[in-house]
N, C-alpha and C positions, 0 to 999 in steps of 0.2 A: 340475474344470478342471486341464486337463495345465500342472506348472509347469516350464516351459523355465527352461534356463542362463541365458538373457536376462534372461526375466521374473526369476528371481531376483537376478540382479546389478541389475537395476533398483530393487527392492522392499529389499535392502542397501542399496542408495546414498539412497533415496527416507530409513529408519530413521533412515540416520548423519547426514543434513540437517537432519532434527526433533531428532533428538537436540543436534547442534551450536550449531539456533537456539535450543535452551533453554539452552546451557552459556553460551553469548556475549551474548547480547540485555541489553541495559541497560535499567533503570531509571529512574525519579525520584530513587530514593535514590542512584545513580550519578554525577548531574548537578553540575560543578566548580563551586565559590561562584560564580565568574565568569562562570561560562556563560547565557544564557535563551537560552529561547524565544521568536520571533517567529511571529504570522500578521497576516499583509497581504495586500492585493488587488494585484498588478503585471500589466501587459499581459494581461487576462484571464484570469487565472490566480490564486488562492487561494493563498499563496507560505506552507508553514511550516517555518522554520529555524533553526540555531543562531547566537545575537548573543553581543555582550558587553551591557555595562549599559547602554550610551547605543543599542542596537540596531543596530549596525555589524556585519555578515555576519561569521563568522568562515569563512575560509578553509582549505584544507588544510593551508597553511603558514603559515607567520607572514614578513612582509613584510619585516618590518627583522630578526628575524636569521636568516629562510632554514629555523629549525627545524620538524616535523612539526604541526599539532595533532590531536592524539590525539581530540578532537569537534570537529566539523563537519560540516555536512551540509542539504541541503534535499528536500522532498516538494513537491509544485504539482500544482495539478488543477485541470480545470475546470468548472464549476460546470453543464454540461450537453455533451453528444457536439457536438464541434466537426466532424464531417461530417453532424448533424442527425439524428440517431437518437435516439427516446424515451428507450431504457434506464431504464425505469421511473424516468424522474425520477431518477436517480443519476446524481451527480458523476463523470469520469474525469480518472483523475491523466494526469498529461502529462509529469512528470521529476521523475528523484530521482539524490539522489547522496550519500552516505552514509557516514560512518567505520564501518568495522569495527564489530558489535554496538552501532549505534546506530539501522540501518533499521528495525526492528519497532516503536523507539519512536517513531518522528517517522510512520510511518504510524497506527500506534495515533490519533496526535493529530490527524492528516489524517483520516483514517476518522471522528474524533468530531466536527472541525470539520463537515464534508458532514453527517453524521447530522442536527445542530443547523440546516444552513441549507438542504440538499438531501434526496433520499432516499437516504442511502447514497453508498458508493464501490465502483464497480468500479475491475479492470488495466485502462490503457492496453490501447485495442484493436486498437493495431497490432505492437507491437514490445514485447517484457516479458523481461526477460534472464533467466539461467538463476537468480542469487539472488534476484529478486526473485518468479521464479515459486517458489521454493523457502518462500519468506512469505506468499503467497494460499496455498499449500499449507498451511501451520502454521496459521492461519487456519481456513479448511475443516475441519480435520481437529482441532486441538488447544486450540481457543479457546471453551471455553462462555460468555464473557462477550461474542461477539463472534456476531451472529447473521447466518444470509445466506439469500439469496434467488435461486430458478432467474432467469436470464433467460432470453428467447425466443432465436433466432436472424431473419435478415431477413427469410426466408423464413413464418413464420410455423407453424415446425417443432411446438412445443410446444402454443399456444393462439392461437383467430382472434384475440384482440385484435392491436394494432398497438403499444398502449401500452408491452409490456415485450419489443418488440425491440430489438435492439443487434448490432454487430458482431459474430461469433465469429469469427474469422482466426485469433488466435493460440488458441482453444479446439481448434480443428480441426486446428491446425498440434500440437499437443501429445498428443490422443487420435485424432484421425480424423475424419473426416467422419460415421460413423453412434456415435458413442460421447461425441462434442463435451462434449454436456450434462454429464457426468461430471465435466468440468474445473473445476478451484476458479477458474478465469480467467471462466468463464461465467456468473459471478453476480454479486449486487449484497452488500452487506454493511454491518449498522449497528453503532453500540455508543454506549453509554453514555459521557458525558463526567467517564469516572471519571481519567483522568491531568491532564486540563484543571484539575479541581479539585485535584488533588493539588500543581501547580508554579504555583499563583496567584499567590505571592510570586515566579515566574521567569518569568511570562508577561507578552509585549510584546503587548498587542492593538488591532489597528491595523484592523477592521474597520467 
């Protein structure tokens, strides 16, 4: 395979994102005395985010005196395709928003909450930003404790069932139409509820 200036500066940028999500991604051992974890059910949606001790959302800012906080952040999914797609019985997220080097952990914990009540979590199957597609990537590609699984397309491109179709919009919008499957956006993905047990003393659960 001929490697074009493209294909290269792609496959550089593609390195320096895996490598960044490893230099930046936070931890459990990260997490400020004061800080927990919340999951909750709110308007359809699996809500898990960063609280103080009485469970009160922390914010990007701090209200009374205006400064940054350095964590905060929410993941939300919903617990089956809200345009009606099987998606092999996996959950899709629906919003996230996220401090600096704290997305991969509050998906981590999204991903295990679905594991535990769903099959899995896939991307949002409309709209998935450039860093969050940058996270199913490290995933895909960098995670053995994190397992995944093809899905079909609507079409029923891969296998006649019906059961493990799902939207691919944004798989095809990222690789093509005949390459789709390739994409780390195009599958489902479970894991073990190994961070869940680790912040049990920081975990709000409201399930």
């Amino acid at each position: 395979m001929k490697l074009t200036e493209a294909k290269l500066k792609k496959l550089i940028l593609e390195t320096m994102n895996e490598e960044l999500i490893q230099e930046v991604a936070k931890g459990p051992q990260d997490l400020p005395e004061d800080v927990y974890v919340k999951v909750h059910k709110w308007n359809r949606r699996i809500v898990v985010l960063f609280t103080d001790a009485n469970g009160q959302q922390i914010w990007p800012a701090n209200f009374d005196t205006g400064e940054d906080n350095l964590v905060y952040g929410d993941v939300s999914f919903y617990e089956n395709d809200p345009r009606g797609m099987p998606c092999d019985g996996s959950s899709i997220i629906a919003v996230s928003e996220v401090a600096d080097g704290w997305g991969p952990f509050l998906y981590d914990i999204a991903m295990e909450v679905a594991t535990m009540r769903t099959n899995g979590l896939t991307a949002d199957r409309n709209v998935v930003s450039v860093e969050a597609q940058d996270v199913w990537d490290f995933y895909s590609q960098n995670r053995p404790d994190v397992k995944q699984f093809q899905l079909d397309d609507e079409h029923n491109s891969l296998t006649p069932e019906d059961e493990d179709n799902c939207g691919q919009y944004m798989a095809r919008s990222t690789l093509g139409s005949t390459s789709w499957s390739d994409s780390p956006l195009s599958k489902r993905y479970t894991k073990e509820p190994t961070i869940l047990n680790q912040i049990r003393d920081k975990l709000i659960w409201e399930l």
